[in-house]
C-alpha positions in Angstrom: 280.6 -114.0 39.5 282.6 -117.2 39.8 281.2 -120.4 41.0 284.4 -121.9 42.7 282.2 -125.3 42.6 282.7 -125.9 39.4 286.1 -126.1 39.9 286.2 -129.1 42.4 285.6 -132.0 39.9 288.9 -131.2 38.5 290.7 -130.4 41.8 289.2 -133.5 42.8 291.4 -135.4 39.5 294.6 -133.5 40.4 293.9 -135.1 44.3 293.5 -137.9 42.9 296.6 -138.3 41.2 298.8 -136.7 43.5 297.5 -139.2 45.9 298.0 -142.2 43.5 301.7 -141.1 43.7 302.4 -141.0 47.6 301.0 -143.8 47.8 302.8 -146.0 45.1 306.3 -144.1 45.8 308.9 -144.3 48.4 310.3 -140.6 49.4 313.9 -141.6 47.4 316.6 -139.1 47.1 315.9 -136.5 49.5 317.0 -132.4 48.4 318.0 -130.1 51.2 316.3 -126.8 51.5 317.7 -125.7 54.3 318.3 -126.6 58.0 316.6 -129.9 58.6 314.4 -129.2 55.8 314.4 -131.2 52.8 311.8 -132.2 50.1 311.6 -135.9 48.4 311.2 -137.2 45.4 307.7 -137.8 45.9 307.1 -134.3 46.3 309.0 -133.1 43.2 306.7 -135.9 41.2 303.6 -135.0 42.6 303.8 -131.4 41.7 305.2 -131.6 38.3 302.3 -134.7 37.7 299.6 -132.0 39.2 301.0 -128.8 37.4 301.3 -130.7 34.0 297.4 -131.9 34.7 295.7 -128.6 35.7 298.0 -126.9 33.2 295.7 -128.6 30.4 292.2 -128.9 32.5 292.5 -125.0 33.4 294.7 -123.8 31.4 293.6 -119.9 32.5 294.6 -120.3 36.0 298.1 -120.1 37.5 299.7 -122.4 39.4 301.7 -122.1 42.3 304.1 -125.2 44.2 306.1 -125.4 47.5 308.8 -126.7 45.0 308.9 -125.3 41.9 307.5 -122.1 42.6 304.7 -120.4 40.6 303.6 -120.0 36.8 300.7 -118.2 35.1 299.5 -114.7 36.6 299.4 -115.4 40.2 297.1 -111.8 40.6 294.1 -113.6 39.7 293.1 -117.3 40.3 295.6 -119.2 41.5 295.9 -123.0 42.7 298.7 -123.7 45.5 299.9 -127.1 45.9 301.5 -128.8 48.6 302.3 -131.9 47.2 303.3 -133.7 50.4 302.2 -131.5 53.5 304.1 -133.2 56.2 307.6 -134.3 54.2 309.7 -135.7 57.4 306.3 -137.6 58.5 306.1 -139.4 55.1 310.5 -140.0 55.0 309.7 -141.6 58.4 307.0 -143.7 57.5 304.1 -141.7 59.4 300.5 -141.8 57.7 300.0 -138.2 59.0 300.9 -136.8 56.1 298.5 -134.8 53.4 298.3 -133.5 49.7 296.9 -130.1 49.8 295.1 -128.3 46.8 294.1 -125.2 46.9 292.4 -122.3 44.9 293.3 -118.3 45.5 291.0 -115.5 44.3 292.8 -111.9 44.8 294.2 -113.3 48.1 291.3 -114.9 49.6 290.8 -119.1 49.5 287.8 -119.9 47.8 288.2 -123.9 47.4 290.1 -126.7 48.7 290.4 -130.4 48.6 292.8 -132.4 51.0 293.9 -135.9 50.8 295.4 -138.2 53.3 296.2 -141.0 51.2 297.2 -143.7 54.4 294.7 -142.7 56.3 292.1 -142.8 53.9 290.0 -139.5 54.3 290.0 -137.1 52.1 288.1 -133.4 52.8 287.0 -130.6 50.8 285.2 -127.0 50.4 284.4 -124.5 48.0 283.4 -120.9 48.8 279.2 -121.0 50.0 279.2 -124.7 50.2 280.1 -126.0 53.1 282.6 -128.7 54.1 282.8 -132.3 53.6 284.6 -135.4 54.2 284.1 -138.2 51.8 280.4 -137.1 51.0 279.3 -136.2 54.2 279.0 -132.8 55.8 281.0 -131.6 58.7 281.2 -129.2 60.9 283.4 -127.8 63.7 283.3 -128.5 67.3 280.8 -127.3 69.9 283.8 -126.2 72.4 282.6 -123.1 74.5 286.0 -123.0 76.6 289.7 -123.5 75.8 289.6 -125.9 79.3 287.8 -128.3 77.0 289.9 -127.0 73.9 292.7 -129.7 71.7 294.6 -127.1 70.3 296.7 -128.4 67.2 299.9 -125.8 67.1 302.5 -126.2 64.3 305.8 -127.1 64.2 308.3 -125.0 65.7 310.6 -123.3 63.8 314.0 -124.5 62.2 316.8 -122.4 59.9 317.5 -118.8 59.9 316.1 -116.8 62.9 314.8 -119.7 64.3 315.9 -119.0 68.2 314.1 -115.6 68.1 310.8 -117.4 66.8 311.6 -120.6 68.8 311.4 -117.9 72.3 308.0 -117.1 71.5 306.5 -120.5 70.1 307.8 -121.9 73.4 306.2 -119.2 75.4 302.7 -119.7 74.2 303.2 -123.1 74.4 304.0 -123.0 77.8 300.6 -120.5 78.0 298.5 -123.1 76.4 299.8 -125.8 78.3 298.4 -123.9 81.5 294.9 -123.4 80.0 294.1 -126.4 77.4 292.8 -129.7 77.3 295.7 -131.0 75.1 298.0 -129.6 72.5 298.7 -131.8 69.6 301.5 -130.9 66.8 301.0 -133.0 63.8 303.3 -131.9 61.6 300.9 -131.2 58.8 298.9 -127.6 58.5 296.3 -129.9 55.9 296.0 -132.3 58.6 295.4 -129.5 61.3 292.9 -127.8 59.3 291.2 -130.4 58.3 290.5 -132.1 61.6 289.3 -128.4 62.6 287.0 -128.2 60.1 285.7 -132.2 61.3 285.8 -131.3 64.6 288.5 -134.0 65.9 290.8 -130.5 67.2 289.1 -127.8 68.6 291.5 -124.7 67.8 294.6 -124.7 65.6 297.6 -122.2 66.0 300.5 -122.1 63.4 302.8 -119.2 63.6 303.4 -119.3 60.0 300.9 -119.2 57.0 302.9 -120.3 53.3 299.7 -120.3 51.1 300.6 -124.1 50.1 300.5 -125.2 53.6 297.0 -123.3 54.3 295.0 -121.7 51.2 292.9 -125.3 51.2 292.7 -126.1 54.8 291.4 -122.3 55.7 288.8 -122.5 53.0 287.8 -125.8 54.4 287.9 -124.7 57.7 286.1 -122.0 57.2 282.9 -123.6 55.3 283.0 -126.2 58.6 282.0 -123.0 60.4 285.7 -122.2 61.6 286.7 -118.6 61.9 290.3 -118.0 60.9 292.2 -115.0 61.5 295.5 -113.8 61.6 297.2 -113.9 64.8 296.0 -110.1 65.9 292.5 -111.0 64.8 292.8 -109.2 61.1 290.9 -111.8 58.9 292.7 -114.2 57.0 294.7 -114.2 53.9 297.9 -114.6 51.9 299.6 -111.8 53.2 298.4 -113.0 56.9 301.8 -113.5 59.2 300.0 -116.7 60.8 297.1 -118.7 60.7 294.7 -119.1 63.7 291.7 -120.3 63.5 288.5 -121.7 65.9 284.6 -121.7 66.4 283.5 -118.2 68.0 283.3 -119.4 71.4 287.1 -120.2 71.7 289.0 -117.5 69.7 289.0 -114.6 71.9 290.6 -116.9 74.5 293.2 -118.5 71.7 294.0 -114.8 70.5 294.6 -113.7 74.2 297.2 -116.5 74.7 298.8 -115.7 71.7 299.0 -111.9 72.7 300.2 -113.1 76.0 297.4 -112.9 78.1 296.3 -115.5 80.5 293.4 -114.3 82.3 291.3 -112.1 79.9 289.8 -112.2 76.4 291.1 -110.3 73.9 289.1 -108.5 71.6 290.7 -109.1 68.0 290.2 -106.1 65.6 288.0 -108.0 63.5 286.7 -112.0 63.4 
């Protein structure tokens, strides 16, 4: 059996560099990829710095980016980078921005390590160990009802089809609005995931689940003592159509707002 640990000294490295980067670089030419979507040229350094790195430390595992796509045989282990999670925060000059490594086994995320390089806090996980941030171990909130809940939600959709997703994103917005604390949108799934797992947001919601954005914040999450599902309550994975996630008390009442129910729990298929 593998010990994912072993593998954090050298995700660790490639965090380390990729954070060396943002932090030295301004975002330069931005590249469209889309409608109001764009990368910079931070993130198409970061990535190429990190795949180089892990391509000679682990040589055996593939490698996928948000920008260049994958390499290696993506069945097995797999890392998934995000170089900058949170592009438009960084071109504007906001610190909430995050590099986000991850490692995939068959679909499941056994490891993760995310930086915020202007913020100074960096968080990680591997599979059985638990969470940390900067050496010291965390753990989600105590939250027992969504009244006391700060629900971090991602960011609302842009490009193709975005008017049909935008309907319901705004509808369950709406629904938490009624029933939370608070609802923040960071613009950063590492960010979200990581506060989860430390306990500074007590639920997070994103409609969308792109294994760079998510495959080391879930992991991370998870060892914090987060359950994270998919938005009908099927456990998590790549193939999951969002990511949700929460401490036991508060995810039947997340996963009833989300199927569209304001007054009962749901009961999710499996958590």
């Amino acid at each position: 059996m593998t010990e994912y640990a072993d593998f954090l000294p050298v995700a660790h490295q490639a965090v380390d560099l990729a954070s060396r980067i943002m932090r030295s670089m301004q975002p330069g030419v931005l590249t469209a990829k889309g409608d109001r979507d764009m990368a910079s040229e931070a993130d198409f350094a970061i990535e190429e710095q990190v795949r180089a790195f892990l391509a000679e430390e682990t040589p055996d595992i593939a490698f996928l980016g948000e920008e260049n796509g994958s390499s290696g045989d993506t069945d097995g282990l797999m890392w998934a980078l995000d170089p900058v999670d949170g592009t438009v925060n960084f071109i504007h000059g906001s610190p909430l921005c995050a590099v986000s490594l991850g490692l995939v086994n068959e679909k499941q995320s056994v490891l993760g390590v995310i930086e915020l390089p202007f913020l100074g806090s960096r968080y990680s996980a591997a599979e059985g160990h638990g969470a940390e941030s900067d050496g010291q171990r965390i753990s989600v909130s105590g939250a027992r009802d969504v009244s006391e809940a700060v629900v971090a939600i991602g960011d609302y959709a842009v490009g193709a089809g975005a008017e049909e997703k935008n309907e319901f994103r705004f509808a369950l917005t709406h629904r938490l609005a009624a029933r939370v604390q608070r609802i923040r949108m960071h613009g950063s799934a590492a960010i979200d995931l990581a506060w989860l797992a430390a306990g500074k947001v007590d639920a997070v919601v994103m409609l969308a689940n792109k294994p760079w954005d998510t495959s080391a914040g879930v992991v991370i999450a998870r060892e914090a003592g987060a359950l994270t599902v998919d938005r009908d309550g099927a456990p998590h994975s790549l193939d999951a159509r969002a990511t949700v996630a929460a401490n036991s008390h508060i995810l039947p009442s997340i996963l009833a707002l989300i199927a569209g129910d304001n007054s009962s729990e749901y009961k999710p298929q499996t958590i």
